[in-house]
C-alpha positions, 0 to 999 in steps of 0.5 A: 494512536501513536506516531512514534513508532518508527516504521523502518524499526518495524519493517526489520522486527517483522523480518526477523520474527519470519527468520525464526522459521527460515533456515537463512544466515543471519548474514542473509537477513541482515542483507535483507533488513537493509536498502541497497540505496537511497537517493536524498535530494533537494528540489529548488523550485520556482512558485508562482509569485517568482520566490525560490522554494527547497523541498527534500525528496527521497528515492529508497531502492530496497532490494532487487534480486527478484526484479526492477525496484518497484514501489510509489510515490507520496507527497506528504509533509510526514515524510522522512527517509527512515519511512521511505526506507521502510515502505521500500522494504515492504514493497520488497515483500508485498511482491514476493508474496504475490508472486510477481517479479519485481524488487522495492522501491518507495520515494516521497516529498517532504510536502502538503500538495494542498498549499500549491497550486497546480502548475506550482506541484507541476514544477516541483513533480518535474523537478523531481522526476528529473533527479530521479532519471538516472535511476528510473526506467522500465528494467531499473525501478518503476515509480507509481503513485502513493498518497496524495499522487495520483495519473496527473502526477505520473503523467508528468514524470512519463512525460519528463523522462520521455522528452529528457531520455528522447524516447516513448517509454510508458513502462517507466511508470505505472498508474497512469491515465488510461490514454497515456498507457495505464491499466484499467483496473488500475485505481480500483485493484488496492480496495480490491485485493483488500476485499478479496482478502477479506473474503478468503479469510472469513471464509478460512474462518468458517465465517460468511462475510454476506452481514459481516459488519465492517469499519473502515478507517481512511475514506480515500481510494483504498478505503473508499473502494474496499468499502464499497466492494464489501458492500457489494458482496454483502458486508453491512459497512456501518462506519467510515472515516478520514481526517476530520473524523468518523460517522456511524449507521447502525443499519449501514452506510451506503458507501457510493452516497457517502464518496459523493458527499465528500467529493463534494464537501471535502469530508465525511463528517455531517453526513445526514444519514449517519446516526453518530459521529465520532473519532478517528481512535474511536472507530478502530475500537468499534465491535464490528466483524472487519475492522480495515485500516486505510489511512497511515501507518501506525493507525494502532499502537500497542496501548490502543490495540487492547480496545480492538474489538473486531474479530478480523482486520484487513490491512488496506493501508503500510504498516497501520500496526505497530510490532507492539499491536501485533503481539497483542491482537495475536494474544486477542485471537485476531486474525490480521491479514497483514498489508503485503497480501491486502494491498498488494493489489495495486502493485499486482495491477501495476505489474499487469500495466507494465506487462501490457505497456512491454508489449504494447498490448491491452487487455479489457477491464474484466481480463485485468480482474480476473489475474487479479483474483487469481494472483491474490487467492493463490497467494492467500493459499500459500500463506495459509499453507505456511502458516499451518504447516510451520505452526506460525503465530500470524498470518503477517509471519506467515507472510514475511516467511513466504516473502523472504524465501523467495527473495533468498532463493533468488539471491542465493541462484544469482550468487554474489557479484563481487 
C-alpha cells in the first residue's frame, strides 16, 4: 500500500486513457483535466483555552458545464490541494456517468477532528463555511459531507450561510439531518450504489453474487452499510477492517453485530466471534469473490495489486487504485467497477435532497431508493454498453468515456464566453 501516488496525476492519466476512445481535441481534454478554480484559505480560530490556532482549508471547483459544483467536504490532516483537486475531478465525472446535473467540487481541512472538541471544530466549521459564502449556494456549488464530516457538521454551514445571506435556503448544502431538509436514504445511498453495483456486475458475470464471499476494507459508513446490504441479499462477509486492522470469519461475520462492537469499542479489532486477525494490506490480498475497497485512496498500489486474489472489486472509497494497480488487475481479469459508478450514490441521493429541499416537497424512505436503483442500474448499462460496443479494457475506461462525453456535449452546446 502506498501513499505516494499523487491523486490529481491519477484523475488526469484516467482521462486521457478515456480520450483515446473519444473524437475530442486534445485541447477539449486539456480543459477537462484541469479545476477552473480553487479556493486556498487560512482559518484562524480561537480554542477553548483562548489560544489562536491557523488551519489551511480548501475549495476545488472543477468543471460546471453540466450543472452547479457539487462535491463534500473532509476534514482530514492528509489533506492537500493536489487531492482536493482530484476528488473535484471525480466528482465532475461521478455525475456525469450517473446522469445528473451537476458539475464537481471537493473541499477539506487540513485537520484531526479527534483533537478538538465539539464547540472547538464548531468554531472552526463556521469559520470555514463563512470563506466559503461567496462561492456557495443552491444554483453556484452545493457542499456535503466526506471524511470525518457528517449532518452536525452541514447543519452548521446550513446555519452559517442562512443567518450570514438573511435567508432559508436548505439547498445549499446536502447531508443534512432529517429536520434541517435532508433526504432519507441519505446516509445509506454510498454503500448502496456499492452493493447494487456489485449485484449488476456478478450478474453481468453469469456469477450469483447469493455466496459470494466479500472483503470489505474501511468499517465506516460506505464500508459498513455496503457490508451489511451484501449480507442482506446473500453475500457471506467473511472479513472486514479500519484502521486498527482486519478480522476473519471463515463462516462469515454478522455485519449489524460487528458496527455495534465498534461503535462501542471504537475498532473492530478483538471482536470475539472473528477466527483471526490481520492487517490491513492483508485483507485486500485475501482469496474472496468481492473484494470493496472503503477507506483512502490508493488503498493498492501497483506492487500490491499482484497479490489481488479477488475475482470482483467494488470501489466504495475515491480513487482506492492507483493507474499502476489498474493496469495490472486488468492483465489479472479483474473486473473493477470503478468509483464514479460505486459510490455514486451518495451524490445521487444528494441530488434527490436537493430536488426536494427546491420544491420544498419530501419524498418517503422507500420512493428515494427506488430512483436510486433506477439511476444506478441504468448507469450500470451505459457503461456495459460502451464498454463492448467501443471494445474498451475496463469498466473505469469505459466509465470516464461515458462521463467525458456528456461534459463535452454540454460544453460544446454552450459554446464559449469569451
Amino acid at each position: 500500500m502506498t501513499a505516494n501516488a499523487n491523486p490529481f496525476e491519477s484523475l488526469q492519466s484516467q482521462i486521457e486513457d478515456a480520450a483515446v476512445h473519444l473524437d475530442v481535441g486534445d485541447d477539449v481534454i486539456d480543459r477537462l483535466k484541469h479545476p477552473e478554480r480553487v479556493l486556498e484559505t487560512n482559518l484562524t480560530v480561537e480554542l477553548d483555552d483562548g489560544s489562536l490556532e491557523r488551519f489551511r482549508a480548501y475549495r476545488s471547483q472543477f468543471n460546471g458545464d453540466r450543472g452547479p459544483y457539487k462535491g463534500g467536504i473532509r476534514y482530514h490532516p492528509g489533506v492537500t490541494r493536489d487531492e482536493v483537486k482530484a476528488l473535484s475531478g471525480w466528482m465532475v465525472y461521478k455525475c456525469a456517468v450517473v446522469n445528473i446535473p451537476y458539475g464537481g467540487g471537493k473541499g477539506g481541512i487540513v485537520i484531526d477532528p479527534r483533537e478538538y472538541s465539539q464547540a472547538e471544530l464548531e468554531r472552526i466549521t463556521r469559520a470555514f463555511a463563512t470563506e466559503l459564502r461567496p462561492f456557495i449556494g443552491e444554483d453556484r456549488d452545493i457542499p456535503a459531507p466526506d471524511v470525518n464530516t457528517g449532518q452536525r457538521e452541514m447543519n452548521w454551514i446550513k446555519d452559517t450561510y442562512e443567518t450570514l445571506e438573511n435567508t432559508t435556503s436548505p439547498g445549499v448544502i446536502t447531508g443534512k439531518a432529517i429536520e434541517s431538509g435532508g433526504s432519507y436514504g441519505r446516509v445509506e445511498a454510498t454503500g448502496r450504489s456499492t452493493m447494487l453495483t456489485a449485484r449488476e456486475a456478478f450478474d453481468y458475470l453469469g456469477k450469483d453474487i447469493a455466496g459470494a464471499t466479500v472483503a470489505v476494507q474501511g468499517y465506516g459508513n460506505a464500508g459498513w452499510i455496503a457490508a451489511n446490504l451484501l449480507e442482506e441479499i446473500g453475500a457471506t462477509v467473511v472479513a472486514v477492517s479500519d484502521s486498527s486492522g482486519a478480522i476473519y470469519a471463515e463462516s462469515g461475520l454478522d455485519t449489524q453485530a460487528v458496527r455495534s462492537f465498534k461503535t462501542d469499542t471504537g475498532t473492530v479489532s478483538d471482536y470475539e466471534d472473528a477466527d483471526d486477525e490481520f492487517s490491513n494490506e492483508e485483507l485486500l490480498t485475501l482469496d474472496v469473490d468481492l473484494l470493496v475497497p472503503a477507506a483512502l485512496e490508493n488503498a493498492i498500489d501497483e506492487e500490491l495489486a499482484h497479490d489481488v486474489q479477488a475475482d470482483v472489486i467494488a470501489e466504495a472509497a475515491n480513487g482506492p487504485l492507483t493507474p499502476g494497480a489498474d493496469r495490472v488487475l486488468a492483465e489479472q481479469d479483474v473486473l473493477v467497477i470503478p468509483d464514479i459508478l460505486a459510490n455514486a450514490g451518495g451524490v445521487t441521493v444528494s441530488y434527490f435532497e436537493w430536488v426536494q429541499n427546491r420544491q420544498r416537497f419530501y419524498w418517503s424512505e422507500e420512493r428515494v431508493n427506488e430512483e436510486l436503483e433506477t439511476l444506478i442500474v441504468d448507469a450500470f448499462d451505459d457503461l456495459v454498453e460502451t464498454y463492448e460496443t467501443h471494445d474498451i479494457d475496463t469498466f473505469r475506461t469505459a466509465a470516464y468515456v461515458v462521463a467525458i462525453q456528456r461534459v463535452v456535449n454540454a460544453f460544446e452546446e454552450g459554446g464559449t464566453f469569451p
